[in-house]
C-alpha positions in Angstrom: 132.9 83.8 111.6 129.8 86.5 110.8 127.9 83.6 109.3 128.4 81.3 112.2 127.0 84.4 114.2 124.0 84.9 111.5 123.4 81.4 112.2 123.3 81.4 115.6 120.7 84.7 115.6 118.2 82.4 113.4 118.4 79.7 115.6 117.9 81.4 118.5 115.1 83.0 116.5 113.8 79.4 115.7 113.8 78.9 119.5 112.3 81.3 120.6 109.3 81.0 118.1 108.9 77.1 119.8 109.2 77.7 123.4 107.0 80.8 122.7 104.1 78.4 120.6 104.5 75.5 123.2 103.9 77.8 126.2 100.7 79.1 124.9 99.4 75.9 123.7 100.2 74.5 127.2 99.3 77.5 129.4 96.9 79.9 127.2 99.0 82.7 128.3 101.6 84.8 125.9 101.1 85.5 122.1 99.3 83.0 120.3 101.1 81.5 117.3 99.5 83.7 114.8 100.3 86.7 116.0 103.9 86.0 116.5 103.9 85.4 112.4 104.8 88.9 111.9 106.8 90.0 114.0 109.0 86.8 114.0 108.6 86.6 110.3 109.7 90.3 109.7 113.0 89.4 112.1 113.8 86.3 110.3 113.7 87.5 106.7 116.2 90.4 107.7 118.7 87.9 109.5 118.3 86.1 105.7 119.1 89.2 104.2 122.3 89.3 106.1 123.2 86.3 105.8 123.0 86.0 102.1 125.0 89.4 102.0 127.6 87.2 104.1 127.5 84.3 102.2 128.1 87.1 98.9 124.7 85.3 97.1 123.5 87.9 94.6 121.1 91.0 95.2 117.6 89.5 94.2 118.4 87.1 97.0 118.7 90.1 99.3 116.1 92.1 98.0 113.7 89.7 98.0 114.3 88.6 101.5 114.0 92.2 102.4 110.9 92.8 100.8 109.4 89.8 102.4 110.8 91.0 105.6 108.5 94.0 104.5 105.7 92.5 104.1 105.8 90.5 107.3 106.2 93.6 109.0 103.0 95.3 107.4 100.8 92.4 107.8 101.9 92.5 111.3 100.8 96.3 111.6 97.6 95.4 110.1 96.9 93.0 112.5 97.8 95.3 115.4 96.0 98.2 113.9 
C-alpha cells in the first residue's frame, strides 16, 4: 500500500511538471521550464529515495537518489541566488 502511495506522489509530481511547462509555453506566465528543474528535480529524487526504501532496494540506490536530490536542490539555490 506505501508504494502505491509513493507512486501516486510521483505521478502527481509528473503532472504537475506538464500542466506547469504547457501553461507557460501557452500563456508566458508561471515558471519557465528551466527553473522548475530544481525544485521539481530535488522533490522527485527524494520521493525515489522512499520508494526504493519501500521497495527494500539496497542503500546505494538510496543514497544515490538522495544525493542527486542534493544536488538538484543546490543547483536550484544557485540559480535563485
Amino acid at each position: 500500500m506505501t508504494a502505491l502511495l509513493v507512486d501516486l506522489v510521483l505521478l502527481v509530481l509528473a503532472i504537475e511538471a506538464a500542466l506547469l511547462c504547457v501553461r507557460h509555453a501557452r500563456t508566458g506566465r508561471g515558471p519557465a521550464p528551466r527553473e522548475l528543474a530544481g525544485l521539481l528535480g530535488a522533490g522527485v529524487f527524494l520521493t525515489l529515495a522512499v520508494r526504493f526504501a519501500v521497495a527494500g532496494l539496497s542503500l546505494p540506490w538510496i543514497g544515490c537518489s538522495l544525493a542527486l536530490a542534493g544536488l538538484a536542490h543546490l543547483a536550484d539555490l544557485r540559480r535563485r541566488l
